[in-house]
DRENMARMAR-602595 format. One line per field, with one value per residue (C-alpha): residue number from 1; residue in three letters; x, y, z. Coordinates in pm, 1 decimal. Example, Ala and Ser with C-alpha at 12.3 -4.5 7.8 and 13.67 -1.06 7.14 Angstrom:
2
pos <- 1 2
code <- ALA SER
east <- 1230.0 1367.0
north <- -450.0 -106.0
up <- 780.0 714.0
END
This chain:
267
pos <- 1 2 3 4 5 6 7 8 9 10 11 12 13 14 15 16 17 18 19 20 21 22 23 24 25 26 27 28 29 30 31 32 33 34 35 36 37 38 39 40 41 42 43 44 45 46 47 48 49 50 51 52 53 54 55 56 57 58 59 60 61 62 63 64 65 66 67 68 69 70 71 72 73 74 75 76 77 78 79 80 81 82 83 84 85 86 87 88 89 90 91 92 93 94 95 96 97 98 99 100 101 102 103 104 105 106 107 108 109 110 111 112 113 114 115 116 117 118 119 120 121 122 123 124 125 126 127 128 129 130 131 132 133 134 135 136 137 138 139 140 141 142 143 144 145 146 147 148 149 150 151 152 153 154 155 156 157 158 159 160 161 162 163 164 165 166 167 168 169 170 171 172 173 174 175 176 177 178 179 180 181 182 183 184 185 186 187 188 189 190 191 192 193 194 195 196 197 198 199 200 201 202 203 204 205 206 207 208 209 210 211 212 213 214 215 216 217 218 219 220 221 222 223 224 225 226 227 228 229 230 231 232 233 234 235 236 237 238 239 240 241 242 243 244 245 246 247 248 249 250 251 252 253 254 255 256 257 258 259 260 261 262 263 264 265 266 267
code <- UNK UNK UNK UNK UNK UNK UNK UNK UNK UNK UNK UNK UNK UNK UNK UNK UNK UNK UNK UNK UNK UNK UNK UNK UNK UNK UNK UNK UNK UNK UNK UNK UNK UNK UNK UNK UNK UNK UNK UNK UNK UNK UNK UNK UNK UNK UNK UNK UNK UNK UNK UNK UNK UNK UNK UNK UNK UNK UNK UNK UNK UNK UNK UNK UNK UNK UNK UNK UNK UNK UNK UNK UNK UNK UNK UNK UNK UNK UNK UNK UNK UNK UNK UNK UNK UNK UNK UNK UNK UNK UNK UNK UNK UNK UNK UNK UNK UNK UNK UNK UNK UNK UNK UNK UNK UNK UNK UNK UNK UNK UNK UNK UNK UNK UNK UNK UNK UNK UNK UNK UNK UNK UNK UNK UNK UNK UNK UNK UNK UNK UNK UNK UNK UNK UNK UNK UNK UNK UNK UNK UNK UNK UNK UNK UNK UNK UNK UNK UNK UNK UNK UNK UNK UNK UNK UNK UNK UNK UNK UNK UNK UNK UNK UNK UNK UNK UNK UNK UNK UNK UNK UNK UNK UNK UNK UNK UNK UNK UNK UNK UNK UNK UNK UNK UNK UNK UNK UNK UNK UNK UNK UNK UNK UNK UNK UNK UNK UNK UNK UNK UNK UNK UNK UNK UNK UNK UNK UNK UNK UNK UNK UNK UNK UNK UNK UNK UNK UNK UNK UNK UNK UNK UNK UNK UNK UNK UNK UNK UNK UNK UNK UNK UNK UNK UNK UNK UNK UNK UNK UNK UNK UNK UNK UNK UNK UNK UNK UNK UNK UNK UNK UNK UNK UNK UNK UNK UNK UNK UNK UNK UNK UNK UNK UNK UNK UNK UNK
east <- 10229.4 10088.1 9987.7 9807.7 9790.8 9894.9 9842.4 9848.3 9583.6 9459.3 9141.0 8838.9 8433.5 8368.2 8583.5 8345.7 8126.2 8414.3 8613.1 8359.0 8265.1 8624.3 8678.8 8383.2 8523.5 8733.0 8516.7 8695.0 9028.6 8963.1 8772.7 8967.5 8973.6 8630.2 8562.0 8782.1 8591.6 8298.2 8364.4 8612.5 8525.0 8771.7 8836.5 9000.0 9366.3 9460.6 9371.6 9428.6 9337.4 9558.1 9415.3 9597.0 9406.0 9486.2 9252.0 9054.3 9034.3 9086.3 9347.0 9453.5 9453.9 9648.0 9491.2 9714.6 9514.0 9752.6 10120.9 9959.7 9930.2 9707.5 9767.4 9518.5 9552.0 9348.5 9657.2 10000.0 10209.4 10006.1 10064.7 10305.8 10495.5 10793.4 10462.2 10317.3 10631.2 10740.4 10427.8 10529.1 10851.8 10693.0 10599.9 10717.3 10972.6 11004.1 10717.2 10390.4 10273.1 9999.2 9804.2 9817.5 10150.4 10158.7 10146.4 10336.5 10667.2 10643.9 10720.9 11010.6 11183.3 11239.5 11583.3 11523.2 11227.6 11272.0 11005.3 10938.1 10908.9 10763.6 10460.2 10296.1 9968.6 9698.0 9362.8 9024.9 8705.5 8337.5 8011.7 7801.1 7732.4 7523.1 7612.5 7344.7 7430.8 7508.1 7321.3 7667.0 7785.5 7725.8 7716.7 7968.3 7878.9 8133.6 8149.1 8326.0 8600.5 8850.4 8770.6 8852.6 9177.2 9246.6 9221.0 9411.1 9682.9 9713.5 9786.0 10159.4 10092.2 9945.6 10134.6 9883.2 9890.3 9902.4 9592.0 9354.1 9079.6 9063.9 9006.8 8751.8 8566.4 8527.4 8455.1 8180.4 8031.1 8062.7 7936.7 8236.0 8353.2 8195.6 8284.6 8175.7 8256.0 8222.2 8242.0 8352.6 8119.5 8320.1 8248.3 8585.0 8599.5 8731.6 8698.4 8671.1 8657.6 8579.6 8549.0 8711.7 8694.3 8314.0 8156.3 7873.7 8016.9 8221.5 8368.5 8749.7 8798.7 9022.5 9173.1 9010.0 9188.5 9105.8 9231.1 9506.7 9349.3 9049.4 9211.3 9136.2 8726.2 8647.4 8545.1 8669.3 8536.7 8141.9 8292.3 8365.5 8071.0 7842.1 7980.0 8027.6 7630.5 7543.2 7820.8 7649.0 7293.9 7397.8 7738.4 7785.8 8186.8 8344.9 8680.7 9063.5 9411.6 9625.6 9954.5 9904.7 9817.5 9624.6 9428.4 9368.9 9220.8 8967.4 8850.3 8786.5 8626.7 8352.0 8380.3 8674.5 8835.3 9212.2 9132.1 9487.5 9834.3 9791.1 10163.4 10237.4 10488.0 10539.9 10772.0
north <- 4540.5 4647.2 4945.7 4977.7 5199.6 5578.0 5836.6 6265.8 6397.9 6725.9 6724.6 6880.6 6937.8 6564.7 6507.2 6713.1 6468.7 6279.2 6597.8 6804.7 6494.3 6446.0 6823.5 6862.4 6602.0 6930.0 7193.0 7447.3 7334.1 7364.7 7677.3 7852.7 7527.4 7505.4 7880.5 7885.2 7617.8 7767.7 8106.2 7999.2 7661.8 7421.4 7603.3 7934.4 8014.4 8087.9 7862.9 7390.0 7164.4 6766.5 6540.2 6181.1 5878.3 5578.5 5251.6 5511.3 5648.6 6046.7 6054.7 6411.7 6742.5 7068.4 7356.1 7631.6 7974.4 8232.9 8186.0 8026.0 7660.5 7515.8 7137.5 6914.2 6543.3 6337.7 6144.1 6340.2 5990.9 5862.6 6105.2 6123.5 6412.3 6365.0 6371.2 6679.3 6846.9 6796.6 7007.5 7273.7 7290.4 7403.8 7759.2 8063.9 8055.1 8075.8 7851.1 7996.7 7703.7 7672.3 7402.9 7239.5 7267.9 6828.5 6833.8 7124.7 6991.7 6644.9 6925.3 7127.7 6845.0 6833.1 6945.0 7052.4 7241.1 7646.7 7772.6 8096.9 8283.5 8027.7 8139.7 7927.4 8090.2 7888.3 7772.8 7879.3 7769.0 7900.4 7774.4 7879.8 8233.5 8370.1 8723.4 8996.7 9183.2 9553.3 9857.9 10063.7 9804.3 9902.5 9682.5 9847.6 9853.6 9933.3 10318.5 10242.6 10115.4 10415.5 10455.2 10066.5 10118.3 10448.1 10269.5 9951.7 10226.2 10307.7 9978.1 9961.4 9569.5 9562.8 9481.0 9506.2 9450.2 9706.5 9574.5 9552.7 9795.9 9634.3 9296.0 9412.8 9539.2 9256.4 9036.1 9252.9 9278.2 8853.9 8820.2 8576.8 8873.6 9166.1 9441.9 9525.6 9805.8 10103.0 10449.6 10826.7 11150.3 11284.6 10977.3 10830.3 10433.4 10328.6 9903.2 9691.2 9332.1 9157.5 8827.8 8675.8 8361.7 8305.1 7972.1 7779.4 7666.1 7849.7 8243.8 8343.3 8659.6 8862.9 9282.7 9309.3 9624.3 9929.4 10323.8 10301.8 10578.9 10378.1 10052.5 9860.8 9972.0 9629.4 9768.8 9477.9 9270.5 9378.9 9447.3 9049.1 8931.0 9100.3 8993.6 8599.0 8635.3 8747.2 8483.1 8229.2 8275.4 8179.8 7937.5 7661.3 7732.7 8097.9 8052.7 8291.0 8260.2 8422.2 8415.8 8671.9 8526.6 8810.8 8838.8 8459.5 8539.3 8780.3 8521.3 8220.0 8426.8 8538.7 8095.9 8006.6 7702.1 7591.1 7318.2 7291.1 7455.5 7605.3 7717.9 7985.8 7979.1 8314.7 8516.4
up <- 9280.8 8946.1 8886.6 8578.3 8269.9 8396.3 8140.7 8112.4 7851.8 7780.4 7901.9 7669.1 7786.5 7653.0 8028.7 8209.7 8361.0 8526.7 8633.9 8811.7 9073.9 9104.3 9175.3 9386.6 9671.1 9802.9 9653.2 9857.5 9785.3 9409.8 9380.2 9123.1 8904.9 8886.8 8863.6 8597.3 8403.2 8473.9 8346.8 8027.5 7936.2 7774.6 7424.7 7520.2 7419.1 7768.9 7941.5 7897.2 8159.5 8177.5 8361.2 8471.2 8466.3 8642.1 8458.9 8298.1 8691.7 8706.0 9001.5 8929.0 8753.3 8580.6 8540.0 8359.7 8366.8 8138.2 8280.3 8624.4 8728.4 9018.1 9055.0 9253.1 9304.3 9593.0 9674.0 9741.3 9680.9 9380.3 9092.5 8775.7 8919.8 8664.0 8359.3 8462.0 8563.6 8186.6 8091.6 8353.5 8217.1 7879.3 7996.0 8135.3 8352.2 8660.2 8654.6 8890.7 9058.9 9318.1 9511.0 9891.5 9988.6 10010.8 9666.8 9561.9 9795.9 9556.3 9273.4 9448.9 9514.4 9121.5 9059.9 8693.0 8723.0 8794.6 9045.5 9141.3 9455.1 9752.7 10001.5 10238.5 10383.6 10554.7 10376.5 10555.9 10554.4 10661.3 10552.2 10856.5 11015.5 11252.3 11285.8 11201.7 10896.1 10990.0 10864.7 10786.7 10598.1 10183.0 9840.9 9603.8 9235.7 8970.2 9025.5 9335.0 9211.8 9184.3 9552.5 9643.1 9491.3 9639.9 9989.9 9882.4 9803.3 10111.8 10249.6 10341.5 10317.6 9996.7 9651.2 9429.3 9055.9 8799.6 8592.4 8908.1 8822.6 8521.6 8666.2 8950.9 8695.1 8503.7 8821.0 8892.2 8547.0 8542.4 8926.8 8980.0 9207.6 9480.4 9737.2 10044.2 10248.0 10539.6 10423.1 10667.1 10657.4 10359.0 10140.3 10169.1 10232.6 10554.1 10556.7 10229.3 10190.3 9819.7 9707.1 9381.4 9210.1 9288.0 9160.0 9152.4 9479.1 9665.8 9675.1 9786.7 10032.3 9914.5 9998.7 10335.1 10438.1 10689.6 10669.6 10887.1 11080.3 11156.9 11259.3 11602.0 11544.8 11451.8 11072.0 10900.3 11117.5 11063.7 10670.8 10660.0 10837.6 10616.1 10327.7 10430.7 10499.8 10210.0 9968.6 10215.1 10124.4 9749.4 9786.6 10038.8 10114.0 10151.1 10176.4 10239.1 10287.5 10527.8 10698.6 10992.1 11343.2 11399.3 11110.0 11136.6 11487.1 11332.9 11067.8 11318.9 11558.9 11213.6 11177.6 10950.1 11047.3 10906.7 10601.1 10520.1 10400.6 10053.5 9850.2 9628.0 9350.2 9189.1 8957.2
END
């Protein structure tokens, strides 16, 4: 069988018009890739894009975002895994790689290359809603950021990073990022839910979290569905990961439905 001329190139905006199509066949799936290109381009110091082309065919794709890798190919059993891996093995190590876990196995099975820290968590999707939107629910703006982190805080299940209030602030100020949430009498929140890596296309849920002495009031759940109607009325996909059974019951009962296995490399 022959299989042609295989090469791994950086990729620059002159590749633009043949990436994006080939992106947009799982637009969910590659969200962050094409937020990222969105937002930063194809000249920034942080972030480099390789792309493999198969007879001048674009069969799959790199994306290294600071010290982070998403890889997305079309076809788990037709890409140059030893090629790219060689780039991986040019950063930091222990190498932070993400993707659908079909792909990233192909990459762990690479005895020379030093991955970090696995998680599996399942892929959601939801691009239709028809619950009302609910009057408690409120739009958060910047200033409400000292009180979003005060309640993430507070989350026993949350590991949140140091630089976060810096980073929800610039996701609101670029709009590739919002908050929703429910607030008490005395002003303090009570049920969050945000959204990061928005796109042209799509929007990721992220930090839906409740005060621990408000839980089992279904909060979250009017949090979420008011803020999947309003990413709705601008994106076509909103998508989230998750890993609990009974926070994946929540989401499919709001309209989510499993797309796939997504896995998490990370120092």
């Amino acid at each position: 069988m022959k299989v042609g001329i295989v090469m791994i190139r950086q990729l620059t905006k002159q590749d633009h018009d043949s990436l994006f199509p080939f992106l947009l066949k799982e637009a969910s799936i590659n969200l962050f890739i094409i937020g990222d290109i969105e937002a930063f381009g194809y000249d920034t110091s942080f972030q480099k894009l390789w792309g493999e082309w198969r007879n001048n065919e674009l069969t799959a794709v790199l994306l290294k975002f600071y010290d982070s890798y998403i890889f997305y190919s079309q076809d788990k059993d037709n890409f140059d895994v030893e090629g790219f891996s060689t780039l991986l093995k040019q950063g930091k190590q222990p190498i932070q790689l993400s993707g659908k876990t079909e792909l990233i196995e192909r990459f762990e099975n690479q005895s020379d290359l030093y991955l970090g820290a696995k998680k599996i968590t399942y892929f959601a999707q939801c691009d239709s809603i028809s619950s009302p939107s609910f009057d408690e629910v409120e739009i958060a703006s910047i200033e409400d950021i000292s009180r979003i982190i005060k309640l993430e805080d507070s989350i026993d299940e949350f590991h949140p990073s140091e630089d976060r209030k810096a980073m929800k602030q610039k996701a609101f100020e670029t709009k590739t990022g919002r908050s929703f949430y429910i607030e008490g009498e005395n002003k303090e929140l009570l049920s969050v839910a945000s959204t990061t890596a928005e796109n042209s296309q799509s929007a990721m849920i992220v930090g839906v979290c409740t005060h621990k002495d408000y839980r089992n009031q279904g909060l979250a759940s009017k949090v979420m569905k008011a803020l999947v109607n309003e990413v709705l009325k601008e994106k076509n996909y909103v998508c989230l990961f998750y890993d609990n059974p009974n926070a994946g019951k929540l989401y499919k009962k709001i309209g989510f439905k499993d797309i796939g296995l997504w896995t998490m490399h990370r120092s």
